[in-house]
Legacy VTK file of the C-alpha trace (Angstrom):
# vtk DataFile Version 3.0
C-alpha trace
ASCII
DATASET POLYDATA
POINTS 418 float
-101.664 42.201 -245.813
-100.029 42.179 -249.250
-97.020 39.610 -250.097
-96.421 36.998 -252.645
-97.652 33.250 -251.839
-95.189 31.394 -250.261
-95.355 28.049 -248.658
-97.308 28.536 -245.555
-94.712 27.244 -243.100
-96.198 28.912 -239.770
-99.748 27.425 -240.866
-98.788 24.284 -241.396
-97.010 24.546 -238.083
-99.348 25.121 -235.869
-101.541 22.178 -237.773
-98.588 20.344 -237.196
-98.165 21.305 -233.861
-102.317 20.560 -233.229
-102.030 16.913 -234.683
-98.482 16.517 -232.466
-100.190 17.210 -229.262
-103.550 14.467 -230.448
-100.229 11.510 -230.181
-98.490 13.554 -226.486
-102.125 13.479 -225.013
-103.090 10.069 -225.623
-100.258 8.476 -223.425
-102.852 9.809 -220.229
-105.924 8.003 -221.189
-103.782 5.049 -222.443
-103.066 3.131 -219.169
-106.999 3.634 -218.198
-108.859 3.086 -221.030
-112.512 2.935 -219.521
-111.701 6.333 -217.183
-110.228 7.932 -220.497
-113.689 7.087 -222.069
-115.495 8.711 -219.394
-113.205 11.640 -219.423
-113.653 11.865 -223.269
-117.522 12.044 -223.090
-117.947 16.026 -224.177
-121.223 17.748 -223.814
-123.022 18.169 -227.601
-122.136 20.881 -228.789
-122.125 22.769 -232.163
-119.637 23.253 -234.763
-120.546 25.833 -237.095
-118.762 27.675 -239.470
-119.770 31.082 -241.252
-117.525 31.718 -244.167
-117.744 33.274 -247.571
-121.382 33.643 -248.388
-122.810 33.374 -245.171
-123.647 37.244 -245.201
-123.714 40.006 -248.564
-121.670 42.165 -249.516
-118.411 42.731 -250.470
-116.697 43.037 -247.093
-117.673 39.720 -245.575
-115.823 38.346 -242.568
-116.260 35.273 -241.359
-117.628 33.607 -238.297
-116.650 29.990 -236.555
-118.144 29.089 -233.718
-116.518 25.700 -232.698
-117.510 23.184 -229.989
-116.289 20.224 -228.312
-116.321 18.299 -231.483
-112.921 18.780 -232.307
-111.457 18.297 -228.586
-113.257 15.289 -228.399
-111.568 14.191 -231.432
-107.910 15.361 -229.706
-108.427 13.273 -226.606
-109.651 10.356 -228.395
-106.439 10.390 -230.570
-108.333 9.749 -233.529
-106.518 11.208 -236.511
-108.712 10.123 -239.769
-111.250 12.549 -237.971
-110.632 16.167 -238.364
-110.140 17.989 -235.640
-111.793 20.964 -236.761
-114.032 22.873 -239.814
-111.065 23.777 -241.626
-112.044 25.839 -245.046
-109.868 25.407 -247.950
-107.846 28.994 -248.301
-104.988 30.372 -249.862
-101.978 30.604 -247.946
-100.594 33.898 -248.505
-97.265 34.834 -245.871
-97.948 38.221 -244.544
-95.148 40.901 -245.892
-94.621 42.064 -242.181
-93.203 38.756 -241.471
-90.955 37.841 -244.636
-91.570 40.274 -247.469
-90.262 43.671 -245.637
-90.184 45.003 -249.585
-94.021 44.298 -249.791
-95.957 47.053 -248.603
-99.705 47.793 -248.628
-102.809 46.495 -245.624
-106.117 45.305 -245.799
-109.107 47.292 -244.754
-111.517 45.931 -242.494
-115.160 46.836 -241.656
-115.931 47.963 -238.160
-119.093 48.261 -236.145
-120.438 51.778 -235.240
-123.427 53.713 -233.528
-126.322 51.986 -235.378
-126.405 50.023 -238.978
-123.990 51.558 -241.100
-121.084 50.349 -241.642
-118.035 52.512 -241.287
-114.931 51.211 -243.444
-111.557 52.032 -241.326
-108.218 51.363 -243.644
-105.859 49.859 -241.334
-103.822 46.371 -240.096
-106.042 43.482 -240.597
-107.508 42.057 -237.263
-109.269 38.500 -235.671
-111.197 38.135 -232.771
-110.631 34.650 -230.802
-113.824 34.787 -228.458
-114.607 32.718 -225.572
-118.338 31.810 -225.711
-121.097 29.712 -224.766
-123.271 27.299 -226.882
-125.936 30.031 -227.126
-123.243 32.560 -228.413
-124.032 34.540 -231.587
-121.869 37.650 -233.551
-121.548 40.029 -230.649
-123.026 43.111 -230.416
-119.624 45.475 -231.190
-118.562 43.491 -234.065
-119.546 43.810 -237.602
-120.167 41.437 -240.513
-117.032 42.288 -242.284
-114.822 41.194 -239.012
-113.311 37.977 -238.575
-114.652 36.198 -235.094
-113.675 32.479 -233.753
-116.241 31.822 -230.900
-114.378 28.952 -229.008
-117.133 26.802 -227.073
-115.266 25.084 -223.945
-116.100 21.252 -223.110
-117.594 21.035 -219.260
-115.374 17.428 -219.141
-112.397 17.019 -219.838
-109.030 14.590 -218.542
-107.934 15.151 -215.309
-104.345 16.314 -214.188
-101.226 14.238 -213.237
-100.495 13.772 -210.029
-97.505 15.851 -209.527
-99.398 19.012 -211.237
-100.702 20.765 -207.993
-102.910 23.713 -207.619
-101.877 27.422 -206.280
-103.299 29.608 -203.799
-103.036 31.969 -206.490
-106.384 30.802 -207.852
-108.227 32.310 -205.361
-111.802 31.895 -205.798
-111.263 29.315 -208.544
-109.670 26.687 -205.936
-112.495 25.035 -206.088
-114.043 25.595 -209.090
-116.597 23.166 -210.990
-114.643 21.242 -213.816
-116.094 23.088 -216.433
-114.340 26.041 -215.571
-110.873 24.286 -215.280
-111.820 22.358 -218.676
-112.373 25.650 -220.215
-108.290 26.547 -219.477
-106.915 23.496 -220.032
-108.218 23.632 -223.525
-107.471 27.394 -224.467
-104.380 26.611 -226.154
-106.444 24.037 -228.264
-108.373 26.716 -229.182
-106.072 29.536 -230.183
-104.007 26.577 -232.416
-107.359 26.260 -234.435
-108.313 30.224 -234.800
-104.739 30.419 -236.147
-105.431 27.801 -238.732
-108.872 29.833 -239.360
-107.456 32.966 -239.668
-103.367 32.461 -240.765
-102.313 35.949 -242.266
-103.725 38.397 -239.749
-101.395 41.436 -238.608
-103.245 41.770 -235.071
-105.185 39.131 -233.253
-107.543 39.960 -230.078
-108.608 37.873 -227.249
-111.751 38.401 -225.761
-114.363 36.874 -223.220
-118.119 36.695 -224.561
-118.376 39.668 -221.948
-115.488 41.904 -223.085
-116.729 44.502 -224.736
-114.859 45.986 -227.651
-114.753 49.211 -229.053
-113.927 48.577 -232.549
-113.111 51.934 -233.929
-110.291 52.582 -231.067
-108.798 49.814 -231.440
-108.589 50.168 -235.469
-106.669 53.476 -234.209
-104.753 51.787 -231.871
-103.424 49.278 -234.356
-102.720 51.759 -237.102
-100.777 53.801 -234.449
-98.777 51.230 -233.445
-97.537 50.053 -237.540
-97.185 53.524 -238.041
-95.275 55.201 -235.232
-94.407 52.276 -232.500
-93.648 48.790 -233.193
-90.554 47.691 -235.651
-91.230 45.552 -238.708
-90.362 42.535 -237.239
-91.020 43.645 -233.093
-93.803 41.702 -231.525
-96.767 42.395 -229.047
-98.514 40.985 -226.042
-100.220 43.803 -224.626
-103.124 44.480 -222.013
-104.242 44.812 -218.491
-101.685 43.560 -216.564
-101.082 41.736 -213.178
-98.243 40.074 -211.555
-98.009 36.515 -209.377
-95.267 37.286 -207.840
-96.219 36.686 -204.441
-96.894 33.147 -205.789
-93.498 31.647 -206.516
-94.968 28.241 -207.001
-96.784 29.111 -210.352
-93.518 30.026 -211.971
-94.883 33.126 -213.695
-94.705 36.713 -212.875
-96.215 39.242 -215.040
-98.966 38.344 -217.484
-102.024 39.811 -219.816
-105.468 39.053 -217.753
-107.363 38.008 -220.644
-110.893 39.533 -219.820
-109.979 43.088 -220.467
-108.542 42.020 -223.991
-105.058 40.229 -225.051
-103.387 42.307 -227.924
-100.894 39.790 -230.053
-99.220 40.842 -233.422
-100.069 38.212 -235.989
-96.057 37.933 -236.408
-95.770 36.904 -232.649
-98.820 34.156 -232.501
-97.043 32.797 -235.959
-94.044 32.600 -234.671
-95.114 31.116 -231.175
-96.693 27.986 -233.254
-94.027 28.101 -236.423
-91.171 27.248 -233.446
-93.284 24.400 -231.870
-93.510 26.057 -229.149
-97.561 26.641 -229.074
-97.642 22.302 -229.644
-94.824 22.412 -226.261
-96.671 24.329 -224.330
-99.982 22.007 -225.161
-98.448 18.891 -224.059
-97.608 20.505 -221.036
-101.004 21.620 -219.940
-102.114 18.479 -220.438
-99.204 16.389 -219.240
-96.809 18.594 -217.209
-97.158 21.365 -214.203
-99.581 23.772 -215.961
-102.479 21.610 -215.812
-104.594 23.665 -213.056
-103.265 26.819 -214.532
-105.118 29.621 -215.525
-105.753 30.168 -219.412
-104.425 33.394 -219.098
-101.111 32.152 -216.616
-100.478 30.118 -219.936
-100.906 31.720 -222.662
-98.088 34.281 -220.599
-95.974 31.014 -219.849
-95.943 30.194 -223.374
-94.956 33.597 -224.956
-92.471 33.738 -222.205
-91.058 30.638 -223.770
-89.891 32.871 -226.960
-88.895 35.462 -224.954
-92.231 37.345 -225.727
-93.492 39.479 -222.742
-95.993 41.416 -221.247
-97.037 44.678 -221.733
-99.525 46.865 -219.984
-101.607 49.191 -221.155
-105.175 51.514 -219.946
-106.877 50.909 -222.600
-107.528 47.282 -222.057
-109.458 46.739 -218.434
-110.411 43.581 -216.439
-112.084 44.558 -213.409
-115.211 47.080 -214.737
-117.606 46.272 -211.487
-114.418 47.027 -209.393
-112.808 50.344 -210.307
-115.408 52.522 -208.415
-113.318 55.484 -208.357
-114.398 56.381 -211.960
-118.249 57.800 -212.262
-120.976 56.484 -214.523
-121.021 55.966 -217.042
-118.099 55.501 -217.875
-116.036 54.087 -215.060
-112.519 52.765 -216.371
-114.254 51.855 -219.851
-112.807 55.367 -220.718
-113.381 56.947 -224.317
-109.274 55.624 -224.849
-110.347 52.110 -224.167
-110.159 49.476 -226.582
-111.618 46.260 -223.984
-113.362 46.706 -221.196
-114.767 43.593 -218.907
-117.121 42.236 -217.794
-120.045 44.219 -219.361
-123.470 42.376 -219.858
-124.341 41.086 -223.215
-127.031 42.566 -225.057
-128.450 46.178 -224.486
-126.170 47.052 -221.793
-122.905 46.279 -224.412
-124.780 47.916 -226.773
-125.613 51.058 -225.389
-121.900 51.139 -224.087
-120.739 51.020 -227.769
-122.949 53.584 -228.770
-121.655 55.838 -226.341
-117.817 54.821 -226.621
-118.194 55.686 -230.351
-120.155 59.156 -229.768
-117.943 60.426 -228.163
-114.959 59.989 -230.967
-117.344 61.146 -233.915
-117.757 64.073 -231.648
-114.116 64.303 -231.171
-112.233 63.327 -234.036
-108.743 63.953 -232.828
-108.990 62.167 -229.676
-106.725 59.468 -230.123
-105.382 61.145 -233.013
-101.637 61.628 -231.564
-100.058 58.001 -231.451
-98.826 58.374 -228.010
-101.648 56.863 -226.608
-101.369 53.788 -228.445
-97.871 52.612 -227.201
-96.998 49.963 -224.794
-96.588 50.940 -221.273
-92.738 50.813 -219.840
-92.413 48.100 -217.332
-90.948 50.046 -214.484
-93.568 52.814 -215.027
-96.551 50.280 -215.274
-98.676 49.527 -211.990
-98.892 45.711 -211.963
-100.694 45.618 -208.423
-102.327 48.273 -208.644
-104.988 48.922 -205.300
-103.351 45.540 -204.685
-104.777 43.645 -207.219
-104.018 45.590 -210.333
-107.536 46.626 -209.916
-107.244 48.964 -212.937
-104.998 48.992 -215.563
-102.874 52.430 -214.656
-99.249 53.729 -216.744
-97.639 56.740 -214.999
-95.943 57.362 -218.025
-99.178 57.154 -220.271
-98.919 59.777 -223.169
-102.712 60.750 -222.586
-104.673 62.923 -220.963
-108.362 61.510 -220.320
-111.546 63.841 -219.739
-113.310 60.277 -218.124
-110.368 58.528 -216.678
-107.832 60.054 -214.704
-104.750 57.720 -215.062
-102.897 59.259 -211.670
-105.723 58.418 -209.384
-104.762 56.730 -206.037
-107.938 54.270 -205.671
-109.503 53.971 -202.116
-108.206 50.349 -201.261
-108.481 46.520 -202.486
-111.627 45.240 -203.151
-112.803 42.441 -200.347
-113.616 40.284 -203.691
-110.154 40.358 -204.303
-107.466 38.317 -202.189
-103.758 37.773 -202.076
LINES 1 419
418 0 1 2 3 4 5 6 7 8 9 10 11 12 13 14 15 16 17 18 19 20 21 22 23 24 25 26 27 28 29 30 31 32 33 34 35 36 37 38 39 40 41 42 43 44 45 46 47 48 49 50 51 52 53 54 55 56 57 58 59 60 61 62 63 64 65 66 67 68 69 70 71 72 73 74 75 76 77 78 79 80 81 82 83 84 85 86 87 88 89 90 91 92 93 94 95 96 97 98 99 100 101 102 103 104 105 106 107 108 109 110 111 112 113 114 115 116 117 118 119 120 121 122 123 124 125 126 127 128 129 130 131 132 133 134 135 136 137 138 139 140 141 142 143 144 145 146 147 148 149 150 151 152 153 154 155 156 157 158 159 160 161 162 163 164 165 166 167 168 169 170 171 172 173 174 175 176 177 178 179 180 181 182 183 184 185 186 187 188 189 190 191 192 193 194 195 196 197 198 199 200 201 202 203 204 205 206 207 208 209 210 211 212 213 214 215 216 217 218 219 220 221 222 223 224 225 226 227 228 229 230 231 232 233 234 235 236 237 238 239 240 241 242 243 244 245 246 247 248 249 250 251 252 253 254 255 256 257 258 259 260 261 262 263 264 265 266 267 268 269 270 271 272 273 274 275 276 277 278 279 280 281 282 283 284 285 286 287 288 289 290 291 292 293 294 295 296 297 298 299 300 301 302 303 304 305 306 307 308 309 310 311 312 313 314 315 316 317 318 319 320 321 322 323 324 325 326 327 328 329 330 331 332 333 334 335 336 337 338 339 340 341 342 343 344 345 346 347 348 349 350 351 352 353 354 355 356 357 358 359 360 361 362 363 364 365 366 367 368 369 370 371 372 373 374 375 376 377 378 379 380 381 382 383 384 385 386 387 388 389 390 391 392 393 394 395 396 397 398 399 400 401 402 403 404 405 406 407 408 409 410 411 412 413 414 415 416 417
């Protein structure tokens, strides 16, 4: 994005906000210093970082794949030890934010059928990804995009006493301590890729199995600068589901975060800029949203700036699930910009390959930016099949040949429960 350098007051925020939270959490390990030890002792992991000159070429991106390292470093409360692989960059304020005069947008690289690289002019996008150890540059992305691969810790400190779980969880009740580690420190996380990557207009968030389809969602993003959004309007957009049959959680609607969370780079600056993204730390780790969901956060958090949810069809969480769609397709629809869970490897691959021939074969697909915008709330199935087992609009300004949008599905899953 273009704009004249300015002190980078949302940046240093959220640093701000990262190094806050390192002196909040330490009053939980304080009063039990051996059981804070134990707590404290992360898998090994790697910390890697991928920046300029890590690939050729012009159009480089870059690549992070962080580990426990830098959590470790949080709940120990040690601050002469960075918390992260933080590369020297210049701080430039995006014009969208504070220089309305300033006009112009970065182009970014995008992945397509085989090896060549298609250029697509458009809003400048990241990726936060949440990985594995063994993670590498998935299989949709290309070399020129911009990827955080966030590496959970399987231990983590425990939760106060008067945080209590919800049935809501479900399955996840009583799951193993990695998985609960893994939300507890997603906020952690998305502090650091916003440190990585400050000036963005769009950010994504994505599970390692989440596949994207790169050249959609370039469309999708231009669309929405273009036609949709105000200057200044922010975004928190994708499959959507609602708790409310679960009062105790406090939440309502929210983004599931599998099928893909769409933020404007204006909204994730502003969440850590007000202190708000440091708040809403402190009370993961110290208050009632402790053995929350990753997802039911980030949602509490934007809710906190008055940010919220949007649904929309082309972001789905429940692939395996929505059986009323055919092969090959299913609800990954040739619209779709996430689709989850889809198998690493071939199996992503070959879905790619056939998301993105089918728009070179048809150009003008999404070329009418009603698809693109942000599904009403009243018009916007949040329980869709009781579960919101696919990600339907009535209203959606589309017309699918692969997904039909009206279609009454044939009941709830048994995986899924109230």
């Amino acid at each position: 994005s273009g704009g004249a350098k300015v002190a980078a007051a949302p940046v240093a925020a959220a640093a701000a906000a990262a190094l806050h939270v390192v002196r909040c959490t330490r009053r939980i390990w304080i009063g039990a210093t051996a059981l804070g030890a134990l707590c404290c002792v992360y898998r090994a992991t790697r910390s890697v970082t991928a920046s300029s000159g890590a690939w050729s070429g012009q159009d480089q991106g870059s690549m992070v794949l962080a580990g426990a390292g830098g959590l470790q470093a949080a709940a120990r409360g040690d601050l002469t030890e960075s918390l992260w692989p933080v590369p020297a960059v210049d701080l430039v304020e995006p014009a969208a934010d504070l220089a309305p005069e300033a006009a112009g947008n970065d182009s970014d690289g995008q992945a397509d059928l085989e090896t060549e690289e298609v250029v697509i002019p458009g809003p400048s996008v990241a990726y936060l990804i949440l990985g594995y150890e063994d993670s590498t540059r998935p299989v949709w992305s290309s070399k020129s995009d911009d990827l955080y691969i966030f590496v959970p810790p399987s231990l983590c400190p425990g939760c106060p006493d008067y945080a209590n779980k919800s049935l809501a969880s479900g399955p996840y009740l009583n799951a193993p301590e990695a998985w609960w580690c893994t939300q507890r420190t997603y906020l952690l996380a998305l502090s650091e890729f916003l440190i990585q990557f400050p000036d963005k207009d769009y950010y994504f968030l994505v599970d390692a199995n989440t596949v994207v389809f790169p050249r959609a969602l370039k469309t999708m993003m231009s669309h929405l600068d273009a036609h949709i959004l105000g200057r200044h309007e922010d975004l928190y957009m994708g499959h959507g589901f609602t708790l409310d049959k679960h009062p105790d959680v406090g939440l309502g609607k929210f983004i599931m975060s599998g099928g893909g969370v769409l933020l404007r780079g204006l909204t994730l600056r502003r969440l850590a800029s007000s202190g708000t993204l440091s708040e809403c730390i402190e009370e993961v780790y110290n208050g009632t949203w402790c053995w929350h969901h990753c997802d039911w956060i980030l949602g509490e958090c934007l809710r906190a700036i008055n940010v919220f949810p949007q649904g929309h069809p082309s972001m789905q969480q429940h692939k395996d699930f929505c059986w009323e769609y055919p092969e090959p397709w299913r609800c990954c629809h040739e619209a779709a910009v996430g689709c989850h869970p889809v198998e690493e490897g071939e199996p992503m691959r070959q879905m790619v390959r056939m998301h993105a021939g089918y728009l070179e074969g048809n150009p003008d697909a999404l070329a009418d930016p009603g698809w693109a915008r942000p599904c009403a709330d009243d018009a916007y199935e949040w329980r869709w099949r009781g579960w919101s087992v696919v990600s339907i609009c009535r209203e959606w300004d589309y017309e699918s040949p692969n997904f039909l949008n009206w279609r009454r599905g044939i009941g709830k899953p048994a995986a899924f429960s109230d």
